[in-house]
C-alpha positions in Angstrom: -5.4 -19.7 -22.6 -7.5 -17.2 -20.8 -9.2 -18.2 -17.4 -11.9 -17.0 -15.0 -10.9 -17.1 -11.4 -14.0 -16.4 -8.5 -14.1 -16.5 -5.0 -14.5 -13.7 -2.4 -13.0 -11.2 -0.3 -11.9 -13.4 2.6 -12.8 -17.4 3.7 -12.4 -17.4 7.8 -16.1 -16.8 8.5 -18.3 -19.2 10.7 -21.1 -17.7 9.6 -20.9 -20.0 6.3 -22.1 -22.8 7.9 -24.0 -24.8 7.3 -24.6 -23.6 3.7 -21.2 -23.6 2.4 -18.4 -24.9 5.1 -20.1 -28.4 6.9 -21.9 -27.7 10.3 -18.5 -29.7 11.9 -15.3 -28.2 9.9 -12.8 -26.4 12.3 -11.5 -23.4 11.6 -8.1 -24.6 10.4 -9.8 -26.2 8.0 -11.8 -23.7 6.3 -8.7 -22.7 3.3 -8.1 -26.0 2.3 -12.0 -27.1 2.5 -12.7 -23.3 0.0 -10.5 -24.3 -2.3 -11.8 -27.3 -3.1 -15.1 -25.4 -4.5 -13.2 -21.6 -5.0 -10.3 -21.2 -7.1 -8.9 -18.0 -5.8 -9.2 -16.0 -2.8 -8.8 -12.0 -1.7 -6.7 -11.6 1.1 -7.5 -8.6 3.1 -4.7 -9.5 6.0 -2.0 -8.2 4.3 -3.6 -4.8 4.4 -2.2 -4.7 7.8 -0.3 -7.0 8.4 3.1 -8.6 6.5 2.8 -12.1 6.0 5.7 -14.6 7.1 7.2 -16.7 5.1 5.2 -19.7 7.3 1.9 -18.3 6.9 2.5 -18.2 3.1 3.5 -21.6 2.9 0.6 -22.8 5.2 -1.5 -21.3 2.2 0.3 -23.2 -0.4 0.4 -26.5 1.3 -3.5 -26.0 2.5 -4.7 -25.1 -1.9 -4.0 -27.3 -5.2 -1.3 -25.9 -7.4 -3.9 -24.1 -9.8 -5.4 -22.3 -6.8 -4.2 -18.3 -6.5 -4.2 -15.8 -3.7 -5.0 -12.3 -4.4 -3.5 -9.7 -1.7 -4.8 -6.4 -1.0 -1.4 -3.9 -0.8 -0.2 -3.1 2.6 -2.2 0.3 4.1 1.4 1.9 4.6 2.0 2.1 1.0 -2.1 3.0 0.0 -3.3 4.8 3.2 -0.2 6.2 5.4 2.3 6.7 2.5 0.0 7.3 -0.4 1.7 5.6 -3.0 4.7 7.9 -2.1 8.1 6.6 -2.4 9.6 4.7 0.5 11.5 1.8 1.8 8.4 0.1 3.3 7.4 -1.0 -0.9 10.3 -2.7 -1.2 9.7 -4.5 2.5 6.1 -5.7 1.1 7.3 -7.1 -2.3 9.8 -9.2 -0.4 7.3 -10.5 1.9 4.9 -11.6 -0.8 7.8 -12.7 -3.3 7.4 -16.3 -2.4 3.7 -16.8 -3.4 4.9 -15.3 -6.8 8.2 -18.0 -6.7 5.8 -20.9 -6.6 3.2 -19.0 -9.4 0.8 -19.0 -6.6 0.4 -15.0 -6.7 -2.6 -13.6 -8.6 -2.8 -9.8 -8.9 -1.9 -7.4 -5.9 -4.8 -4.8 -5.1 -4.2 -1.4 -4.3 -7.3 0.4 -2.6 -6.5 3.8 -2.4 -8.6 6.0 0.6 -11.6 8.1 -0.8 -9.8 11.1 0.2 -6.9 10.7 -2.3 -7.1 13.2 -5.1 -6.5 12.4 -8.6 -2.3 12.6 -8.9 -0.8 11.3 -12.1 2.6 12.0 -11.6 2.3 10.4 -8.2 0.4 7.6 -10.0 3.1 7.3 -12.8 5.9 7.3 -10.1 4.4 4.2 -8.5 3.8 2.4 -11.2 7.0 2.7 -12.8 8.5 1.2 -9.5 6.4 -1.6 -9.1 8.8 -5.0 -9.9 8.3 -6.2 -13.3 6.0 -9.3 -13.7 3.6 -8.5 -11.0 -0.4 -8.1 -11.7 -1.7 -5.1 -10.0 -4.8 -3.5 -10.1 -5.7 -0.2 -8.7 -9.2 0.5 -6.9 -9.6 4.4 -7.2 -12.4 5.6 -4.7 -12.2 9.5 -5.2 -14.3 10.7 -8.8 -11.1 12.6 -9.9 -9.3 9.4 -11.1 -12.4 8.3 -13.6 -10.7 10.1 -16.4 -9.2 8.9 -19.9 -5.2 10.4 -19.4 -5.7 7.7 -16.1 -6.7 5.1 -18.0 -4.1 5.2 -20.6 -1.3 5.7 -17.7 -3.0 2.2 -16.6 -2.9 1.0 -19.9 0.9 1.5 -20.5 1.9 -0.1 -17.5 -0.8 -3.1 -18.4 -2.3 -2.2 -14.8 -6.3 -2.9 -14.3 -9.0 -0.5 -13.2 -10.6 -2.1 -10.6 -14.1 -2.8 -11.9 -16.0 -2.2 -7.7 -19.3 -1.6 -7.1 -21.6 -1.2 -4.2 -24.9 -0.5 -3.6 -23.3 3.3 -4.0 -21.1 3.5 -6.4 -19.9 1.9 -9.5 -16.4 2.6 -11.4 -16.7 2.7 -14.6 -16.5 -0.5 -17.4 -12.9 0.4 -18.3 -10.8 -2.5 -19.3 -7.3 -1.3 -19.2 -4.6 -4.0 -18.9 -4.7 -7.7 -20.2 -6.6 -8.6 -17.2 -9.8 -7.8 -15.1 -10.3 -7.5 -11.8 -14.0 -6.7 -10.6 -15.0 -6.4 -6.9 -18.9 -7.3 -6.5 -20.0 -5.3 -3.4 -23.5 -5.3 -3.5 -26.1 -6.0 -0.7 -27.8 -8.3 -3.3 -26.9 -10.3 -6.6 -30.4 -11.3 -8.6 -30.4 -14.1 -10.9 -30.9 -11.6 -13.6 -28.0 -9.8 -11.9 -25.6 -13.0 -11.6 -27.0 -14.4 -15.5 -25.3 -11.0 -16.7 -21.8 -11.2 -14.7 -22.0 -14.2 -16.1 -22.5 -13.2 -19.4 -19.9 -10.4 -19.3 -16.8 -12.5 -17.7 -17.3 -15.4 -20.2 -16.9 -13.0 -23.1 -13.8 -11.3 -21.8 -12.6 -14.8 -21.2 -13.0 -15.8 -25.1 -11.6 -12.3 -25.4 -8.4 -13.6 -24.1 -8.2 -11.8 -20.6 -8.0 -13.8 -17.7 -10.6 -12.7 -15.2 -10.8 -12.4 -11.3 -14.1 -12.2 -9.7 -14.7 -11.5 -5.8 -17.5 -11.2 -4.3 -18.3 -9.8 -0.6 -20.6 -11.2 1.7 -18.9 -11.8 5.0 -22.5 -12.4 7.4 -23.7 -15.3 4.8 -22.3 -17.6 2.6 -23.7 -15.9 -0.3 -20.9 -14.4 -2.3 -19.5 -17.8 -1.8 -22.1 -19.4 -3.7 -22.8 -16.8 -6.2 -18.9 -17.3 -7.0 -19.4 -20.9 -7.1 -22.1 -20.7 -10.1 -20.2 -18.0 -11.8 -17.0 -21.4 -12.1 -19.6 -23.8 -13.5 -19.7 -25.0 -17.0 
């Protein structure tokens, strides 16, 4: 059965006090304390940093068994190598293997830099070596990869096109694997704005895609709330 999954891009922000994390929680606390409200998080660490096998099972221990963490792709395979072949992949797919040995792994987000040109054969080449059984979704920020033969390369490797907007930009509403991945980045979310994400996820849930929802707001606790309402009944 097909499920929506919300939370944001991130947790460990102080900020969110008192509206969302109590005035007296500690820092240590804040992962175990967002999952009780959140069912998924974006984790932006890994886009510099490998994770130990220690910091991963912190994670686990500190969420329920239902909970998933989504990790943004390492900047030496999206930013330095450019989705070029190289030993580093394989490094990053062992690091994160054990979140994906205890189904705790939810999608892995590649973000490529704005000033990456559309390439399919690169694109194809990447895909193809990405181990089998792993979610990934591809956030495309130059205009040259909003085109159909990229969509259908995403498609036949059941990939998603990252569904981001901003205040800026928008990608376009192209569902291409059996999953969707949107990142909401604008400044502000209306009621009329968050009744039709609301609207929109809860159809392609009955549609029988499993959804993941982030929001960004790092200075308030908004994104965490607006995530919140998007989970309830």
């Amino acid at each position: 059965m097909a499920k929506l999954y919300a939370g944001t891009s991130g947790f460990a922000y102080s900020a969110w006090k008192p509206d969302f994390y109590p005035a007296g929680l500690p820092s240590n606390k804040f992962l175990s304390y967002y999952a009780t409200r959140l069912n998924t998080v974006e984790i932006n660490y890994t886009f510099r940093r490998l994770p130990t096998a220690a910091t991963l099972e912190n994670w686990v221990q500190a969420t329920p068994e239902t909970f998933l963490f989504v990790l943004k792709a390492h900047q030496r395979i999206t930013h330095i190598q450019r989705l070029g072949p190289a030993p580093f992949n394989e490094i990053f797919f062992q690091a994160i293997d054990p979140l994906r040995v205890v189904r705790r792994l939810g999608p892995l987000l590649f973000q490529l830099p704005p000033n990456l040109k559309c390439d399919e054969p690169l694109l194809e080449a990447f895909l193809d070596s990405i181990p089998p059984g792993l979610r990934c979704a591809f956030e495309f920020r130059h205009a040259s990869w909003m085109r159909d033969s990229v969509y259908r390369l995403l498609e036949q490797h059941a990939a998603a096109l990252c569904l981001a907007e901003s205040d800026d930009f928008a990608a376009p509403d192209i569902i291409t694997g059996g999953f969707v991945y949107c990142r909401l980045r604008k400044s502000e979310y209306t009621p009329a704005d968050r009744a039709a994400i609301r609207e929109k996820v809860t159809r392609l849930v009955q549609e029988d895609k499993d959804v993941y929802v982030f929001f960004k707001h790092e200075e308030t606790p908004a994104g965490a709330l607006y995530a919140e309402e998007l989970l309830r009944p």
